[in-house]
C-alpha positions as CSV (number, residue, x, y, z in Angstrom):
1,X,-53.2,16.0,175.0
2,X,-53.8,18.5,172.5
3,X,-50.7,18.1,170.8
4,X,-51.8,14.2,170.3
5,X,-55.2,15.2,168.9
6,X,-54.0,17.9,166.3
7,X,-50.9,14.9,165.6
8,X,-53.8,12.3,165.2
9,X,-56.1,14.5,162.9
10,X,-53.6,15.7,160.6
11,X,-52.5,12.1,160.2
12,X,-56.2,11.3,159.5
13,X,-56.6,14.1,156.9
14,X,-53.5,14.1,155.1
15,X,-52.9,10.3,154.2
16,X,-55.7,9.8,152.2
17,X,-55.5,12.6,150.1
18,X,-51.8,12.0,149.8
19,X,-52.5,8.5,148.4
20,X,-55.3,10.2,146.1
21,X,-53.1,12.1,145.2
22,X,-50.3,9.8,144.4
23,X,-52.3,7.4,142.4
24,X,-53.6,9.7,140.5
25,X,-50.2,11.5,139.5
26,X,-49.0,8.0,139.0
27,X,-52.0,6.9,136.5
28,X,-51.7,10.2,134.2
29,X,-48.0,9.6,134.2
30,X,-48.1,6.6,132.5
31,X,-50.7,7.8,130.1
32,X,-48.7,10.6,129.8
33,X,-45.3,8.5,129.0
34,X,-47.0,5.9,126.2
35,X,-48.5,9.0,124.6
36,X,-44.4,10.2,124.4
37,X,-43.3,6.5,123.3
38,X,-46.0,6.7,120.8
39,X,-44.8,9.8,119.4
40,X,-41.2,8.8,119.3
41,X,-41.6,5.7,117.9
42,X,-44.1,7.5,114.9
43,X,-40.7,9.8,114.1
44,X,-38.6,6.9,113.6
45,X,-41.4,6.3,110.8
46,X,-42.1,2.7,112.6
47,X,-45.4,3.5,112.3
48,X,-46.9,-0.2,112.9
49,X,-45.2,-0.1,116.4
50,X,-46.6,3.5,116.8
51,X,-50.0,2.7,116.8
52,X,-49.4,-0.8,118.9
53,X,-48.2,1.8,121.4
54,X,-51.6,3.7,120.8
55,X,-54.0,0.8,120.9
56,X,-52.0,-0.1,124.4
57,X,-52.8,3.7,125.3
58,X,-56.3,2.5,125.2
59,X,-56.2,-0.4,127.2
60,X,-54.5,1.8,130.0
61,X,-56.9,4.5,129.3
62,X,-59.9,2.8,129.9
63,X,-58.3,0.6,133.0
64,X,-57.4,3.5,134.9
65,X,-60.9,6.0,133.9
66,X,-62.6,2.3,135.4
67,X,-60.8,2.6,138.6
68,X,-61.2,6.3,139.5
69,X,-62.3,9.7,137.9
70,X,-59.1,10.9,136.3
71,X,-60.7,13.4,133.9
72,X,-63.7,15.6,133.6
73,X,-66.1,15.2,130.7
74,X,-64.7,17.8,128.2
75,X,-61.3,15.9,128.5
76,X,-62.5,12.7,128.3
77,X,-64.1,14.3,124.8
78,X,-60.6,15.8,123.7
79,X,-58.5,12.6,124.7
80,X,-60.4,10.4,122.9
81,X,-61.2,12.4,119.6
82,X,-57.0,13.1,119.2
83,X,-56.3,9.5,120.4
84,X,-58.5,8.6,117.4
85,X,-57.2,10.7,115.0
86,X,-53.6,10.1,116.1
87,X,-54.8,6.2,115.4
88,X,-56.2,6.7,112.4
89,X,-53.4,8.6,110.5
90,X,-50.5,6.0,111.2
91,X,-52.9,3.7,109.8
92,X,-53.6,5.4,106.7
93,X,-51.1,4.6,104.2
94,X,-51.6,7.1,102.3
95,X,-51.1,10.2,104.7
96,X,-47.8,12.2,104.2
97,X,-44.9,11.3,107.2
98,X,-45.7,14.6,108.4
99,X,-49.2,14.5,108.4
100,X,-49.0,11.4,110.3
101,X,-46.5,13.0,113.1
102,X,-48.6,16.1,113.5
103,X,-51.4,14.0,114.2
104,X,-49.9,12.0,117.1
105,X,-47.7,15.3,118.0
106,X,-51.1,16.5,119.0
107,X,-52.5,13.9,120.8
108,X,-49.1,13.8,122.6
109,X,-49.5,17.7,123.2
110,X,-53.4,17.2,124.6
111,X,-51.9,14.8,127.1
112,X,-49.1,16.2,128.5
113,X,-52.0,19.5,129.2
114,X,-53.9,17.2,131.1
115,X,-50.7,15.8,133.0
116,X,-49.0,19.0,133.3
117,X,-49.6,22.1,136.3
118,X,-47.5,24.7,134.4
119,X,-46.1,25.5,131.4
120,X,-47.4,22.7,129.1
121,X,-45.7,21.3,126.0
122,X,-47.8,23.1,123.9
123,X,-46.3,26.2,125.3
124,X,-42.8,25.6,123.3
125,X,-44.9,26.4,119.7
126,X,-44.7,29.9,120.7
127,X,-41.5,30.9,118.6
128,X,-42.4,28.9,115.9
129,X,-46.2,30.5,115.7
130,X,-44.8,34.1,116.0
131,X,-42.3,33.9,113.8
132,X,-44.6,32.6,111.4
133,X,-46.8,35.4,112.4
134,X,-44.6,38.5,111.8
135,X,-43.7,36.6,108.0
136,X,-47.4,36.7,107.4
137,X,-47.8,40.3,108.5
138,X,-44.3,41.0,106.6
139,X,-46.1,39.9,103.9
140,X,-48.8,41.9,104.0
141,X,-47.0,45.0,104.3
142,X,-44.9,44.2,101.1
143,X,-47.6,43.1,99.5
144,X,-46.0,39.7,99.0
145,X,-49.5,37.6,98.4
146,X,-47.4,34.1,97.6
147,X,-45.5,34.4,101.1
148,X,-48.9,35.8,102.9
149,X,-50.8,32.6,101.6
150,X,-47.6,30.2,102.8
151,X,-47.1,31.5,105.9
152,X,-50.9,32.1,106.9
153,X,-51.6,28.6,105.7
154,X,-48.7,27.7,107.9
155,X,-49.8,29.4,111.1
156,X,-53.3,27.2,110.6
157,X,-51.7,24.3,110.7
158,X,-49.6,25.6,113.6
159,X,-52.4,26.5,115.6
160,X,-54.5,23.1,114.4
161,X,-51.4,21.4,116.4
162,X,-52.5,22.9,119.5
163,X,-55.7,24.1,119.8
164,X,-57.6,21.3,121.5
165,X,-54.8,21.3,124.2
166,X,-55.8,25.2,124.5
167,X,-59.3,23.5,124.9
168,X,-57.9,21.6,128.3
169,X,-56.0,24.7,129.4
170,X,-58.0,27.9,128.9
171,X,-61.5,29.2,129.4
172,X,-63.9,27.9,126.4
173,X,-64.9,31.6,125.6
174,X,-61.2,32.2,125.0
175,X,-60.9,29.6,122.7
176,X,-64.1,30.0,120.8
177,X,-63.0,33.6,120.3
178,X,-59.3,32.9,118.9
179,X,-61.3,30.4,116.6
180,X,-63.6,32.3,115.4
181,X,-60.5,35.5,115.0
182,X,-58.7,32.9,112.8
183,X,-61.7,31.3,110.4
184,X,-62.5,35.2,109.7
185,X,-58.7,35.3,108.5
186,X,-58.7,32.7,106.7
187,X,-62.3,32.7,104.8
188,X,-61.4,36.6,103.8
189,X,-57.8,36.7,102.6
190,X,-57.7,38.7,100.2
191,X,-59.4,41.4,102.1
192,X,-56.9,40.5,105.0
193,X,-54.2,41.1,102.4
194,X,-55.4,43.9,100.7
195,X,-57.9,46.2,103.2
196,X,-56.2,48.1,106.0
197,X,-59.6,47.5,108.1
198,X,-59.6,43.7,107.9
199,X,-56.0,43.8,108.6
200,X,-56.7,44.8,112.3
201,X,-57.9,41.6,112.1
202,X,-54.2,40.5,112.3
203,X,-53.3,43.1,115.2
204,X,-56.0,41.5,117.6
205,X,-54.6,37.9,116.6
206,X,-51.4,39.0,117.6
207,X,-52.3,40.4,120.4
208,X,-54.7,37.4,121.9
209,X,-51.2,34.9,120.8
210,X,-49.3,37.2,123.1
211,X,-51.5,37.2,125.5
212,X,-52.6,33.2,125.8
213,X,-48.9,32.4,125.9
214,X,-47.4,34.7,128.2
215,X,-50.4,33.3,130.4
216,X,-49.5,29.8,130.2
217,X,-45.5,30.5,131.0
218,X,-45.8,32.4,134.4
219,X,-45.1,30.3,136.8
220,X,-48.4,28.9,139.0
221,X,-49.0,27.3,142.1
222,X,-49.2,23.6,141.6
223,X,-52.5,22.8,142.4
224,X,-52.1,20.4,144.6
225,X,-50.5,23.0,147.0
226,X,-54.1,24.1,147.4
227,X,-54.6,20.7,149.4
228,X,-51.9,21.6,152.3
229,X,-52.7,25.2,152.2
230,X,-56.9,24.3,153.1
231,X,-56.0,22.0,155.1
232,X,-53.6,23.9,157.5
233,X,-55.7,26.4,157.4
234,X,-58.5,23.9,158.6
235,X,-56.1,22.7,161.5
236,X,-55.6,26.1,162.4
237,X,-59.3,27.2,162.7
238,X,-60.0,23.8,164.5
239,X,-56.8,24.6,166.9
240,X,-57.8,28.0,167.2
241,X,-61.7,26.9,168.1
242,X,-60.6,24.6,170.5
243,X,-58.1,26.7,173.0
244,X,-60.9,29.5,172.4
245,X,-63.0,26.7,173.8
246,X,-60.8,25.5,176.8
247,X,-60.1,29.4,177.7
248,X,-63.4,30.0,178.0
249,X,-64.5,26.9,180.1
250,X,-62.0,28.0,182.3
251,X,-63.3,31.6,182.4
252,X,-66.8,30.1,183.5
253,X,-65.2,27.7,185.9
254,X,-63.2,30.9,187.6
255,X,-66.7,32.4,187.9
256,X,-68.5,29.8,189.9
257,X,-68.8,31.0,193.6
258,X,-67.0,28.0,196.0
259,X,-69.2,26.2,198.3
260,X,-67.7,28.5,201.1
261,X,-68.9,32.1,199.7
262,X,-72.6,30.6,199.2
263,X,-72.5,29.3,202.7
């Protein structure tokens, strides 16, 4: 009989979540995917079917938010202000190719953040940024100001790319901080260049770059592991409480006296 009731109410608790679960998973995949096509299709330069592919991001977007609550608030923000930008610049006509695919790169990037349970695309910029990084502070040590103005205005652009999906990954405060690291660089170059003081400036950048990626590319417990794990652990309690239960009815039924020893 027990067995049947634990049977029956793990039945009960896990189906429904499952198909939560599923359709969810399901909905941000195919967000997820037409944010890809969209990209791919914008680096073939056929930008008029890029941005059909974006407009029918929206249509998808707004069917599946109107059906259940796929993102909180502060992605809802992000999503839509890179889905608009990423519209907006295969549009324009006269953006730069480039310009155009680093727009939509990001708006692919934010997506796959939201999608993603580890290691996000945004994650594979890492090389590319820290290399450009140790050019920059190359620079700077030979006193090269031509490269140090390249390569810092290259590492903006860089980290343009992929700050709003650091917005959907990481604590605000983290964020707000590597910001506000990175407009001090850039509004005071030529002290950055020239003053070994500011230039710590650089040392802590490096350092909070190290430290955000290395983060974001140890390996995580996928979320949704958090699900089984609660509720095992709530079949276990209830399990637990209800033998506890049985033993001590029979306890209490051991201790009642038989109509023969009252007699």
């Amino acid at each position: 009989m027990l067995k049947k009731i634990l049977l029956l109410f793990l039945f009960v608790m896990s189906v429904p979540m499952s198909a939560v679960f599923a359709q969810s998973s399901a909905s941000l995949g195919k967000l997820d995917d037409i944010s890809d096509e969209a990209l791919q299709l914008a680096r073939l330069h056929r930008y008029d079917d890029s941005a059909k592919m974006l407009n029918y991001f929206s249509e998808q977007f707004l069917e599946a938010t109107g059906e259940e609550k796929l993102f909180s608030m502060d992605e809802l923000r992000i999503i839509t202000v890179a889905h608009n930008d990423a519209l907006k610049a295969v549009k324009d006509l006269e953006q730069e190719d480039e310009e155009k695919i680093n727009s939509i790169t990001k708006f692919r990037l934010v997506m796959d953040a939201v999608q993603s349970t580890h290691q996000p695309l945004w994650t594979s910029m890492e090389d590319q940024m820290m290399a450009t990084f140790s050019q920059a502070k190359e620079a700077v040590l030979t006193q090269n100001s031509k490269q140090f103005e390249n390569k810092l205005d290259t590492l903006l652009a860089q980290y343009d790319m992929i700050q709003p999906s650091l917005k959907i990954d990481l604590d605000p405060e983290r964020v707000q901080k590597l910001d506000a690291r990175l407009s001090f660089i850039n509004q005071y170059r030529p002290q950055v260049f020239s003053e070994k003081a500011s230039q710590k400036e650089l040392d802590e950048l490096h350092d909070d770059l190290v430290s955000i990626f290395d983060e974001m590319t140890e390996d995580e417990t996928d979320p949704s592991l958090w699900w089984v794990i609660f509720t095992t652990g709530s079949i276990i309690i209830s399990t637990l409480s209800y033998v506890g239960w049985r033993k001590y009815k029979g306890d209490k039924e051991k201790q009642k006296p038989s109509k023969g020893q009252n007699d």
